[in-house]
N, C-alpha and C positions, 0 to 999 in steps of 0.2 A: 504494500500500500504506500507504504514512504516514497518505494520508487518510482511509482505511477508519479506522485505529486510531482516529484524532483521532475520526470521524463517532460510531465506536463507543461509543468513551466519553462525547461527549453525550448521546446517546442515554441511554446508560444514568444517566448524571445529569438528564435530562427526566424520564426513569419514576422514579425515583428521589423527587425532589419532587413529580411527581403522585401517589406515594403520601403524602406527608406533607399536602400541600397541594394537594388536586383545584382542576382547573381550574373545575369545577363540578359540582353535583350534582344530577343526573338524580331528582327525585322520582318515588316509585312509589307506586301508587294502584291494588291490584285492587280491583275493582267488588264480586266477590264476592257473596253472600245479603244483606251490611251495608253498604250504601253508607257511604264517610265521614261522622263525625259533621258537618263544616262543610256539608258537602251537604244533607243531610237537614235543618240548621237554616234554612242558605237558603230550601228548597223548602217551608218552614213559612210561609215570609212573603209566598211569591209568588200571586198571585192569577191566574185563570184565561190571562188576557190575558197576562200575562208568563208564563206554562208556557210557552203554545201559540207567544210569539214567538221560544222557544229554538229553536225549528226550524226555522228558514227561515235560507235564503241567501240575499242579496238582490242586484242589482246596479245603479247608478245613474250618471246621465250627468253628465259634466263634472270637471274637474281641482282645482275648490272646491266649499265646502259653503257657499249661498246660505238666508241665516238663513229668507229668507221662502220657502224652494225649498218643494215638497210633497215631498222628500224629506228636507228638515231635519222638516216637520210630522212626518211618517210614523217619524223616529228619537224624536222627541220623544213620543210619544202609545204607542209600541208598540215593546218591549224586545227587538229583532231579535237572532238568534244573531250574525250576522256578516253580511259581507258581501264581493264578491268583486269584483276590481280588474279589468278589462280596457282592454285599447287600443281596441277596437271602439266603447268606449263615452265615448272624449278624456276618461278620468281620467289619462293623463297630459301631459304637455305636451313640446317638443321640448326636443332637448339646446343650448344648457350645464346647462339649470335642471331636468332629467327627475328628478335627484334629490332635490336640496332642495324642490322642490314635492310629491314623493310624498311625504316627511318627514312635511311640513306636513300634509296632507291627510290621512294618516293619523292624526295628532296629531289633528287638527281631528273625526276620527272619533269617537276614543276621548274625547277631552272634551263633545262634545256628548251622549254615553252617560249619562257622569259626572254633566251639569248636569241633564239629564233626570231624572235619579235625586234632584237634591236637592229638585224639586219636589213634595210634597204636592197630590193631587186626590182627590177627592171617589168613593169607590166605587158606581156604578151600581145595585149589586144590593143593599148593605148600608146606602150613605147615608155610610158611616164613612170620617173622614181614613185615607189610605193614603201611607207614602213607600213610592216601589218601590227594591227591590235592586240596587244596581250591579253588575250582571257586563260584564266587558271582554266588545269584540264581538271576534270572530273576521276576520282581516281574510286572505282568500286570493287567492292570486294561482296561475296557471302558467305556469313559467319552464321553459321544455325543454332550452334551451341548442340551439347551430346557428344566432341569430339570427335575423332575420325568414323566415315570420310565426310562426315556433313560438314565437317570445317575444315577451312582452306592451311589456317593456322591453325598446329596440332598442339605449340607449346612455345609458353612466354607470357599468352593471357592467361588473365581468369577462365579457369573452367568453369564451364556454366552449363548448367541443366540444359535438357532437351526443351524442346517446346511442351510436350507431353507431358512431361515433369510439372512445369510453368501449370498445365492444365488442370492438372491434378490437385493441385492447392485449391483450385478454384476461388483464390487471392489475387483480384487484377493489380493493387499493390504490389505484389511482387513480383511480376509481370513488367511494371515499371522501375521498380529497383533491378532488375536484371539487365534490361535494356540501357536504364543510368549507366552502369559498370559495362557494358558495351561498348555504348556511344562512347563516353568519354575513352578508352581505350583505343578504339580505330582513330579517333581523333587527333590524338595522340599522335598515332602514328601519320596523318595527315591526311588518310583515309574518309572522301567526304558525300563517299554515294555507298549506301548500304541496301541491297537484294533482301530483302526482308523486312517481316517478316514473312513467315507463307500463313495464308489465311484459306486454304484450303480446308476442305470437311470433311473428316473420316466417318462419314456415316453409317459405311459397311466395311468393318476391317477385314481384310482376308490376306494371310501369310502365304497364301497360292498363289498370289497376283504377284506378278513383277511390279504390279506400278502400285503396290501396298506403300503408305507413306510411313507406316511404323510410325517413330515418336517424332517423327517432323513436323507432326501437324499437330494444333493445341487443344485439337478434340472433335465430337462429332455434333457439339450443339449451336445451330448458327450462332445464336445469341450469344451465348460466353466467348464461341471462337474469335467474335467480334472484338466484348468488351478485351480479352485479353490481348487480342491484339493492338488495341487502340494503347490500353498501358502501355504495352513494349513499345508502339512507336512513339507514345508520349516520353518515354524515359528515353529513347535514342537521344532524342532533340533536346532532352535538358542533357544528358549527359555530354553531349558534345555540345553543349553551351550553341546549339542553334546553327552549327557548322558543317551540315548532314543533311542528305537530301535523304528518304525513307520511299523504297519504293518497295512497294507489295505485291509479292506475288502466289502463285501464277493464275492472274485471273484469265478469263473466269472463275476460276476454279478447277483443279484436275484432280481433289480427293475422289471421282467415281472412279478414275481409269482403271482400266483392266490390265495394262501393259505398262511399260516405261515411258513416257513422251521423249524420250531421247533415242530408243530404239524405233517407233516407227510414228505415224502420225495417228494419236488416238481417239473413238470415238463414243462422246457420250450419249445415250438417248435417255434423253427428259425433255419435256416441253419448257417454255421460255418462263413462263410461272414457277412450274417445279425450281425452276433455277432461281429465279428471282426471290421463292420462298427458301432456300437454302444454299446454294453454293455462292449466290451472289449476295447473299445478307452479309458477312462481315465485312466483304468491301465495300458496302453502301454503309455499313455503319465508321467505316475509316474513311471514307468521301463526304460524309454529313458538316456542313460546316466549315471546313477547309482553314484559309486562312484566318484569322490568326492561331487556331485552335493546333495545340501539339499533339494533339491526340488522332490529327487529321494525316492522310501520307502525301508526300510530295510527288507522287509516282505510281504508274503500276505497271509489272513486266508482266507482257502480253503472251500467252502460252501455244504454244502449236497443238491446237485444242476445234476438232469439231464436232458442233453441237445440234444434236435434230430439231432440238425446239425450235430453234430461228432459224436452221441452212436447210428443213426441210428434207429431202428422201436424201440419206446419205449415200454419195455414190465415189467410187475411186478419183475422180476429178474433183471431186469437191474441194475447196481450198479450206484449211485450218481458219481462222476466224482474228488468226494475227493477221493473215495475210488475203482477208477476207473484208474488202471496203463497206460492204452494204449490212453483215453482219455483226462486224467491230463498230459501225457507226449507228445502229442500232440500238445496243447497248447502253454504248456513251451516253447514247438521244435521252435516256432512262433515267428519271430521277432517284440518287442524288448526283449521277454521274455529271448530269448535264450542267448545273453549277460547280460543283469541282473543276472539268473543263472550262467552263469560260472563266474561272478564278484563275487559272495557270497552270491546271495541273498536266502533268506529264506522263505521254505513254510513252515507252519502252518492248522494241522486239523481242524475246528468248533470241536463244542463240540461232542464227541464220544458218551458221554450219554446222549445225546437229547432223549427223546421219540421218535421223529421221525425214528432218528437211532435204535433204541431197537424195534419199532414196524416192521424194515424193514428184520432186522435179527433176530426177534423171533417172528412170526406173531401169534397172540392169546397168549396160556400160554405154547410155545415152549421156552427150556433153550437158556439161552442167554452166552455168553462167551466173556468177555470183552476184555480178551488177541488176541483173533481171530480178533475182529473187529478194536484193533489196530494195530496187523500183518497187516493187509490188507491196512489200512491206511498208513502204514508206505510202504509198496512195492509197494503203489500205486506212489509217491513220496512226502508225507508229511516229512521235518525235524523233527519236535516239533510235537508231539500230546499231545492234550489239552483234557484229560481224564473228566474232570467237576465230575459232581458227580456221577459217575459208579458205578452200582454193578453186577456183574455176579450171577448168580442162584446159582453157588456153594462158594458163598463168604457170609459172615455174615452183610458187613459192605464193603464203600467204602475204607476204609485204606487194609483191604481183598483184595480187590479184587486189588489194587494198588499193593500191593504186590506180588500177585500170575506174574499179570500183568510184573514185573521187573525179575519176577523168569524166566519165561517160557524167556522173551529175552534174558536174561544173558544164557539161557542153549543153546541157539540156536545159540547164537553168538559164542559158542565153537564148539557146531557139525557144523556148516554150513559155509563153509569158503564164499560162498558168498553175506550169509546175514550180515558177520561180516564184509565184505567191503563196504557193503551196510550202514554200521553203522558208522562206520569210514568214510565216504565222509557226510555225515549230520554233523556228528560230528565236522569234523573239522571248517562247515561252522558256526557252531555253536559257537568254540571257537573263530572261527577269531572275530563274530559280538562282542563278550562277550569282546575281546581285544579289540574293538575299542571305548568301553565304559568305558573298566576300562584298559590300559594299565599295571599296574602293578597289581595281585591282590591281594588285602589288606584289611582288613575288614575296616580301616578308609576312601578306595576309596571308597565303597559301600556304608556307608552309610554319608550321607548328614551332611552338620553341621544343629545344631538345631534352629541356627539365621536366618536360609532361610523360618522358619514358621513367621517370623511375617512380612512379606509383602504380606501373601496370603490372598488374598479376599478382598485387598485393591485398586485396580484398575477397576472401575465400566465407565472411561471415553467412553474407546473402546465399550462396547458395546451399550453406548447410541448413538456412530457417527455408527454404524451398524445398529439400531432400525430407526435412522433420515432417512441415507440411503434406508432401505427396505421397508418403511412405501408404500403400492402401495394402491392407488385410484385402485380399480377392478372396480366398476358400479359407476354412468356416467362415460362417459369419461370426462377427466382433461377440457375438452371446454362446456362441459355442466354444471361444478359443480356451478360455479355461479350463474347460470340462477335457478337450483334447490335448490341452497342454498347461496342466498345472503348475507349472513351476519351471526356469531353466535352467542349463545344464547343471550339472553339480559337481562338486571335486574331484571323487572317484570316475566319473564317466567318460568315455572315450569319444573323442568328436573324429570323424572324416571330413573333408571338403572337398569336394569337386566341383571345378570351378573351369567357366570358360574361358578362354583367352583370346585375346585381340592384338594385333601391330599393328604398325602404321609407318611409312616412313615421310617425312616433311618433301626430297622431290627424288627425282629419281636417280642419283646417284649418289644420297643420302642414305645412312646406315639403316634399315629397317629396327626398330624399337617398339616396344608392349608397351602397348596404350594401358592393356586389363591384364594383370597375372593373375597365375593361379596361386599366387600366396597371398596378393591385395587383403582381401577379405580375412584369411587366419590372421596375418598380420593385425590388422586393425581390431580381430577379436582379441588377440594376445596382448596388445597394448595397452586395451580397457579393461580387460578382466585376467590376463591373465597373473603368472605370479608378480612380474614386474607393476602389474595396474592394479586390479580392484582382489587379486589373489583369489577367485573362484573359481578358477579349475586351473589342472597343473598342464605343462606346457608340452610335457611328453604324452600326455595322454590325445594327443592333436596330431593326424597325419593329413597332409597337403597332396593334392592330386590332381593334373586336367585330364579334361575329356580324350586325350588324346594317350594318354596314361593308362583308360581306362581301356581304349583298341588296343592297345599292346599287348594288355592282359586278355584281352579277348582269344589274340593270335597266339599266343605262347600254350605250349602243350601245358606246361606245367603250373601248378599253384601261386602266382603272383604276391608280391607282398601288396599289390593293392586290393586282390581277394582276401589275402589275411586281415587284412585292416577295416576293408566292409563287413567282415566275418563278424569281428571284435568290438565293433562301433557302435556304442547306445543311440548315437546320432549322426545323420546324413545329412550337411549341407551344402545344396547346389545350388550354383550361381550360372543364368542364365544371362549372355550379353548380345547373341547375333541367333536370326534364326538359321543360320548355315548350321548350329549345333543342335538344332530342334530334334532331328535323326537320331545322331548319337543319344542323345539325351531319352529316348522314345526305347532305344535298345538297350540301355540301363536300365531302366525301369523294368522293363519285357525280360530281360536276362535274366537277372536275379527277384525276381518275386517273392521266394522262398526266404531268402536272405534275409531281404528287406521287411517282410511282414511285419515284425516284432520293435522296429526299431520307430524312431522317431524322424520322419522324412521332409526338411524344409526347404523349399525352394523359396529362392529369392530372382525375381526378372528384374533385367537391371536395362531390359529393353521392353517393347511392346508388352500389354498384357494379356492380349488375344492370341496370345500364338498355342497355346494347350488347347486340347479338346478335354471334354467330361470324361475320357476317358485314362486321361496322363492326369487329371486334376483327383480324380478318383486313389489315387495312390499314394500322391500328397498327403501328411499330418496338416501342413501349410502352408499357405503360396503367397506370397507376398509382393508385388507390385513397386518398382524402385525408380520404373524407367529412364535410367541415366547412370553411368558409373565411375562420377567425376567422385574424388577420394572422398567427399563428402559425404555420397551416399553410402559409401562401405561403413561409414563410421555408425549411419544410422541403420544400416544392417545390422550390425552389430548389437547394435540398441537392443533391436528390434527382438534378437535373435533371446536378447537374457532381460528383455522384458520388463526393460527399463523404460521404454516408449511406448505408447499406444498408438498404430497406426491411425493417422485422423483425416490421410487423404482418401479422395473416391476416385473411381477410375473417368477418367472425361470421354469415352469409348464404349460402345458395348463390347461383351466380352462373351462370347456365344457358349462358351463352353462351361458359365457357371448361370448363364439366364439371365446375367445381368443384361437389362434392356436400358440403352441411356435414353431413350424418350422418356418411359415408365420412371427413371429416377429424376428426369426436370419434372416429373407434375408434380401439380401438388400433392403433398401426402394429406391422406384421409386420417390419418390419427392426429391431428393437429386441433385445434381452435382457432377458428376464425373469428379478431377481433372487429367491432364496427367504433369509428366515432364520427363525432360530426366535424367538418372540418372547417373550423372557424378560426380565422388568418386572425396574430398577434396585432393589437395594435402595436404601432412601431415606437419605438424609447424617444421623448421628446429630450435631445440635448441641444443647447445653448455653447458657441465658442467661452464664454466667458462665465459660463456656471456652473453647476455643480448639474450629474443628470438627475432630473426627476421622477420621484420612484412613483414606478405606475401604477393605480389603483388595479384593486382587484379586479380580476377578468368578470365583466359582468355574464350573470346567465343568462340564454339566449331567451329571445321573445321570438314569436311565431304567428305568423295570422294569417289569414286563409289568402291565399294567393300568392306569397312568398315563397322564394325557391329553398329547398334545402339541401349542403352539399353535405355527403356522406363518403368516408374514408373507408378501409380497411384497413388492418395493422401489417406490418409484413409478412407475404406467402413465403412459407417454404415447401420447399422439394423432398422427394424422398432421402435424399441426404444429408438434409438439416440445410440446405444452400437457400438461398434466394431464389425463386422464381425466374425465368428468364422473361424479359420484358413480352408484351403481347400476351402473355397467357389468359384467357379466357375464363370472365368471372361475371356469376350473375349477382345483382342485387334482385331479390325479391320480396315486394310492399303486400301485404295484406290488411286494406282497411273494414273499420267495422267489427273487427274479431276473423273468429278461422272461418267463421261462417259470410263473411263480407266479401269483396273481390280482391281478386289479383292482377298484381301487376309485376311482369319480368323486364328489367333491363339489364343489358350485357355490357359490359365492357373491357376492357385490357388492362394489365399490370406495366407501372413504369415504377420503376426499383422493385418490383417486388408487391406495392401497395398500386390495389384499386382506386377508384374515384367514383363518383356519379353523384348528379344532380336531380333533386325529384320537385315538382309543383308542388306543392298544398293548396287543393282543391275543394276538399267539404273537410269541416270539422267529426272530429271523435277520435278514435284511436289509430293511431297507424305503426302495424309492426313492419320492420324492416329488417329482413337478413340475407344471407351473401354465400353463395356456394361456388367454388371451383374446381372444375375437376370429379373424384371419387371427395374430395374433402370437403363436404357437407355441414359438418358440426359446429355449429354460429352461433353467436350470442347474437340477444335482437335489443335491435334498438328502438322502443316505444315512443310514443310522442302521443299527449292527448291535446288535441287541439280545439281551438274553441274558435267563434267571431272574433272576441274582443283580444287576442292576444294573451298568452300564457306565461308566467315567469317559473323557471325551474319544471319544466312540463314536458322532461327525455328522462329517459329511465334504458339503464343496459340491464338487459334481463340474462343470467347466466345459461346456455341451452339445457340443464337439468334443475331447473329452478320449477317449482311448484306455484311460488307465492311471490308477487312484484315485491319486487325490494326496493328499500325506503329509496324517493326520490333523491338523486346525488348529483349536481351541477360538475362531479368530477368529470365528468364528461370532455366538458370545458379546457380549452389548452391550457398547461399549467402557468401562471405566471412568471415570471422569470423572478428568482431568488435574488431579496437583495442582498446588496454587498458586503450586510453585514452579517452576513444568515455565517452557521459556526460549521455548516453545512454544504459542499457544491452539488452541482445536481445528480451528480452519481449517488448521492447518498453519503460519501468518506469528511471527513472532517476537514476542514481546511488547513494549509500546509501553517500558518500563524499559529492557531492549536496545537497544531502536535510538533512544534518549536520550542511554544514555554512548555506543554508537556515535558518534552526532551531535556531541557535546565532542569526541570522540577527532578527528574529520574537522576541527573549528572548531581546537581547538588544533594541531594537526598543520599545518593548513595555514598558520597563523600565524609558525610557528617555519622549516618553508619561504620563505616570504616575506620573512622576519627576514635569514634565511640569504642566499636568491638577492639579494638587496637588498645586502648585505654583499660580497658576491662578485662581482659584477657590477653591477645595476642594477636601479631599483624595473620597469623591463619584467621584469627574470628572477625577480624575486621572484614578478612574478604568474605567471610560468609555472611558475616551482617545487610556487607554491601550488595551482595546477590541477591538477597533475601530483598532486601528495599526495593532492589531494582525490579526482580518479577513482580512484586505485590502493585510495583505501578506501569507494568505494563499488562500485567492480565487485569486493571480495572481501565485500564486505558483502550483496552482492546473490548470492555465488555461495549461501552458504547459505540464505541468507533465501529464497531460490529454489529449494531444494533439489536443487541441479544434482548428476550424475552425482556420487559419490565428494563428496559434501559431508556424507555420516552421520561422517567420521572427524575432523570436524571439532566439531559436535554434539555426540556422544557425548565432547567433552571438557570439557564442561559452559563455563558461561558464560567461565571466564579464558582457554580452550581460541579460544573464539571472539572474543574481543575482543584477544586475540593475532593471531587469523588476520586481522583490520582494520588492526591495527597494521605486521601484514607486509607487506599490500598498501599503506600509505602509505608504506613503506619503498624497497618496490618503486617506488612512483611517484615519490616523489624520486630514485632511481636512475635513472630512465628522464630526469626533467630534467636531472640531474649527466652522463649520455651527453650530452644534446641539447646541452649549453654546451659541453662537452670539442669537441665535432663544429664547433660555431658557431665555436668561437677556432680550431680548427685551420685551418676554411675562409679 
């Protein structure tokens, strides 16, 4: 309790100076009919070739920039948007140096931009000296969190949970402290266009799909996928202090696919509604709003994705919906799309040279032509095309064919007056985002100071209150876990672990290194409890094993010491991380049945939690839910494991193989109470610059007369999970006037946070009950009102739903009024921090003068015990009211001297209880 007070009031001295003194400020820039003046001056100076290189995303091989590379040429000669950092392509190098070399490298980016820019050359078309414009390039990366291979960079950041993980809390809070410790990290590194997050919808998980999104995606319910997405983008942009463009993907959406989107072009059939009711919901809900709003995206990359609802009979010609004009524009057309777009917002192609895209425009060994397929891209309405590593048939080499790529648009933007408008409206949408990052451009704005690397990778807090939060009990249920596992391990008994493993290497000619061991997890249980930690079990009683440990023993003729060991082993704990180990793991189980029966069997998934069937979960003591295996979670493995933590996340997914259904867990639960009030707005605190505020009168009780509207609340819905409601959900209010035997009246309406609303007439006087049902959760208290002609005072009554008999008339109804300043009270109910200050003196000196005393009387041992004795007696009467135990109002109600008496008695009392304990000690 102390520490809430203490948290509370930093807090409110944090807001406090971020009002006087913002951390930073978010510039804002609608696009509008009038592009910025700075914009429109720029696009004055640029000439053909630097328009058309505003559009492109580029991507290039290697961890330096080699002055003589043809990709130093290719920055030097043609004003590229930006460019896009991958591991695939060894831009970066291993760890210790994974950092300071991306630094570099980026620097090395942004200055080679710079110098490019201070050269003077000779105009082609005109003869006329030209310097070109320095615009900073855009330099993107995507970082998914989870580790390899969703991350580009394997090591140097913070590890950070999966999105699933994030989901799993079902905490949009920490969803934005994840993102904060992102943003600010890429930041860091100078990194200022970020591919995420993906707002895709795992609605149907299936580990048989290649294009299954496992923990990449933040769940299957539009609604939360939303809010949590809006967090993370909200925290990108505070954490990189507003330096970060967020572009979201892949919309539409590709949580249905059935395939890869990188192996062929895939297709989803649902109609345009189906979509707009789910795949497209959290990108409308990150498009709401826009500017100024951080919780808005600056972007979204456009997926090679088609879709029957709007492209109609899908046929092998059919174009993906990136590169699909009348169906991308469609979309857009679709509110909130359509004011995000004319706000400034930015589309972005997927990758152009995916295989997928190469095998759809050049079926078998038909030429392929890289400039064609980003023409089409680009008239479909992509701003930014993100060329990856292309090469057209008539090109040697992707710098080739980037080249040709700039040539053909630069020619066309001369002969074509309205491709060259066409360019010119990306363009500027372009320069606006580019000002809103870098208001002046500078090559000191672009890149970063080099003292913002030594905080990265030093904040490990956040994702272990992530790992606590998500940890989900999947099998038993939370009420059976006892009964199957009373107790954990214990000294004598012998543990196994078999544990997955994972590598990775940072590029490719970088050491391959274990992301996941097979000891992680023992380790971390030996650390916490074993003899060097909490000494609950002994540390040879622990034998370490992977999956791949356990084929060996399968192939050997002979008895294994890892069959010795499962022989011998009270307990099995397996750690699941890739479903590539799904197999093995299925032939474990299947192998040894016999073995196994008697023992204690825990699986921990530290990836997806859909990948068991009923019938691997049937074998299970318990399964447990981790999705992510950044050292954090092991730690709360571990927890988990001796029953130190109570799992308190849920899964954000169904999970087919224990019944869990996630629609069935966002309704609302039917074992609930449904609260009603009426919802009667505060009047607002009348203050004066120059006086003191005025304490408001009592909230008066409402009056009512026939033809006045009445608005009616509900309290907050939850869900089967104890969560919030997802917005929309469907709630009736139901009026019954005259008695049960009078008419009815149903109005419906939707949840926003959680809580209902509705407005009802008052039309004839006498009794009007009013209650609320949603969903199976029926169970409502009613809110009565007896109405008359003349107007009623105190005339609402909440009647509890198992009530018999109206209970007394209570105006509590009524918003509470806000507590004056001098109440000993805040509105939680906890004492205020003044109170339990001179409490705290009353305890310090008290116990002193105890001490004094037992010291005097005895001996400096009975002093200490006198003073112990003082000090509990005035912290257990300190705690009885602070507590508000039984029969503690007559202690309150005597205002503060009342109460700092009642501490005083209890210290009184504890010295008397020492004064017994010596009196006893001498007699003995």
């Amino acid at each position: 309790m102390r520490n809430n007070k203490f948290l509370s009031l930093v807090l409110l001295l944090v807001l406090g100076i971020s009002l006087i003194n913002p951390a930073f400020e978010y510039e804002v820039h609608a696009q509008g009919e009038t592009p910025p003046t700075q914009v429109l001056a720029l696009l004055e100076r640029m000439t053909p070739e630097e328009r058309v290189g505003q559009l492109f995303l580029i991507s290039f091989e290697g961890a330096e920039i080699d002055p003589e590379s043809k990709f130093a040429a290719l920055l030097a000669n043609y004003p590229i948007g930006g460019v896009v950092l991958r591991a695939e392509n060894d831009n970066f190098v291993a760890s210790p140096e994974t950092i300071n070399t991306t630094y570099q490298l980026i620097a090395g980016l942004q200055k080679s931009v710079w110098e490019a820019s201070r050269q003077t050359y000779a105009d082609s078309t005109t003869s006329e000296t030209h310097l070109p414009a320095y615009i900073p390039l855009l330099i993107g990366i995507s970082q998914e969190g989870g580790g390899a291979p969703n991350d580009q960079i394997i090591s140097g950041l913070t590890p950070l949970p999966s999105p699933m993980a994030i989901g799993a809390t079902w905490k949009t809070e920490l969803a934005t402290a994840t993102g904060e410790i992102l943003g600010r990290e890429l930041a860091a590194l100078g990194i200022n266009l970020y591919f995420g997050p993906s707002l895709d919808l795992l609605t149907e998980p299936n580990p048989d799909k290649s294009g299954d999104m496992g923990t990449r995606s933040f769940g299957g319910n539009p609604y939360w996928v939303g809010e949590m997405g809006k967090g993370f983008i909200n925290g990108l942009h505070i954490g990189s202090n507003g330096k970060m463009l967020v572009v979201a993907k892949h919309f539409p959406g590709r949580g249905s696919a059935d395939r890869s989107p990188a192996e062929e072009i895939v297709t989803i059939r649902k109609t345009f509604e189906e979509l707009k009711g789910n795949e497209l919901a959290p990108f409308s809900a990150a498009a709401s709003g826009f500017f100024p709003d951080l919780e808005n995206m600056d972007g979204l990359l456009i997926s090679h994705i088609r879709y029957e609802g709007f492209q109609g009979n899908i046929r092998p010609t059919t174009r993906p919906v990136s590169l699909d004009e009348k169906s991308l524009t469609l979309i857009l057309a679709s509110a909130p799309f359509d004011k995000w777009r004319a706000a400034g917002g930015l589309t972005i192609s997927d990758d152009l040279g995916s295989r997928a895209l190469r095998d759809f425009y050049a079926p078998g060994n038909d030429d392929f032509f890289a400039r064609l397929v980003a023409r089409d891209a680009f008239l479909a309405g992509n701003d930014l095309l993100y060329l990856g590593n292309i090469i057209s048939s008539d090109s040697s080499d992707t710098y080739a064919t980037i080249t040709k790529t700039l040539e053909f648009f630069a020619q066309k933007y001369r002969e074509d007056s309205a491709f060259a408008t066409r360019v010119d409206e990306s363009l500027i949408r372009i320069l606006t985002q580019k000002t809103r990052l870098y208001p002046s451009f500078s090559l000191n704005a672009a890149r970063p100071s080099l003292s913002g690397l030594e905080e990265i990778g030093q904040d490990q807090q956040i994702t272990f209150n992530i790992a606590q939060n998500a940890a989900t009990l999947i099998s038993p249920s939370i009420k059976d876990l006892d009964s199957v596992l009373p107790s954990p391990p214990v000294l004598q008994e012998r543990i196994i672990f078999i544990t997955d493993t994972q590598t990775a290497a940072q590029c490719g000619l970088c050491v391959e290194h274990t992301t996941f061991s097979s000891s992680a997890l023992p380790e971390a249980v030996l650390r916490l409890y074993g003899e060097r930690g909490g000494d609950q079990i002994i540390d040879a009683n622990i034998s370490t094993y992977s999956f791949e440990d356990f084929l060996i023993s399968v192939a050997s003729e002979e008895i294994s010491f890892f069959e010795n060991n499962l022989r011998q082993a009270d307990w099995v704990i397996i750690s699941l991380a890739s479903i590539e180990t799904l197999p093995i793991l299925r032939q474990l189980l299947a192998d040894n049945q016999t073995i196994l029966r008697e023992k204690k069997i825990i699986l921990f998934s530290f990836t997806a939690p859909y990948l068991l069937d009923a019938t691997d979960i049937s074998k299970l003591t318990a399964y447990y839910g981790l999705y992510s295996y950044a050292p954090p979670f092991l730690d709360v493995a571990a927890r988990l494991l001796f029953k130190e933590l109570t799992p308190v996340g849920a899964s954000p997914v169904s999970i087919p193989g224990t019944s869990y259904d996630l629609n069935t867990a966002t309704q609302p639960d039917p074992a609930q109470l449904l609260t009603l009030n009426l919802a009667v707005p505060l009047e607002p605190s009348l203050v004066t610059p120059e006086a003191e505020p005025i304490t408001p009168a009592p909230t008066p009780i409402p009056m009512f007369l026939i033809g006045d509207t009445l608005a009616v609340r509900t309290g907050v819905i939850l869900d089967h999970n104890g969560r919030t409601v997802p917005d929309n959900t469907l709630v009736v209010f139901s009026l019954v006037t005259g008695g049960e035997s009078g008419s009815h009246l149903q109005i419906e309406t939707e949840t926003v946070g959680g809580v209902a609303r509705a407005n009802f007439q008052l039309d004839q006087a006498g009794l009007l009950d009013i209650r609320v049902a949603s969903g199976e959760a029926n169970v409502s208290e009613t809110l009565r009102l007896d109405i008359s002609g003349e107007g009623v005072a105190a005339a609402v009554t909440i009647i509890p739903p198992d009530s018999e008999e109206t209970p007394t008339i209570s105006p509590a109804i009524s918003p509470t009024p806000e507590r004056d300043s001098s109440s000993l009270y805040l509105d939680g109910g906890q004492p205020r921090l003044g109170l339990w200050f001179i409490s705290l003196l009353l305890w310090i000196f008290g116990a002193w003068l105890a001490f004094l005393a037992g010291r005097q009387a005895k001996s400096v041992r009975w002093g200490i015990r006198w003073a112990l004795c003082v000090l509990l007696g005035g912290l257990l009467s300190y705690n009885y009211f602070a507590l508000n135990l039984s029969g503690a109002s007559w202690v309150t109600a005597g205002g503060i001297i009342a109460m700092l008496g009642f501490v005083l008695l209890g210290e009184v009392f504890g010295w008397l209880i020492g004064w017994l304990w010596l009196r006893r000690d001498l007699g003995e």
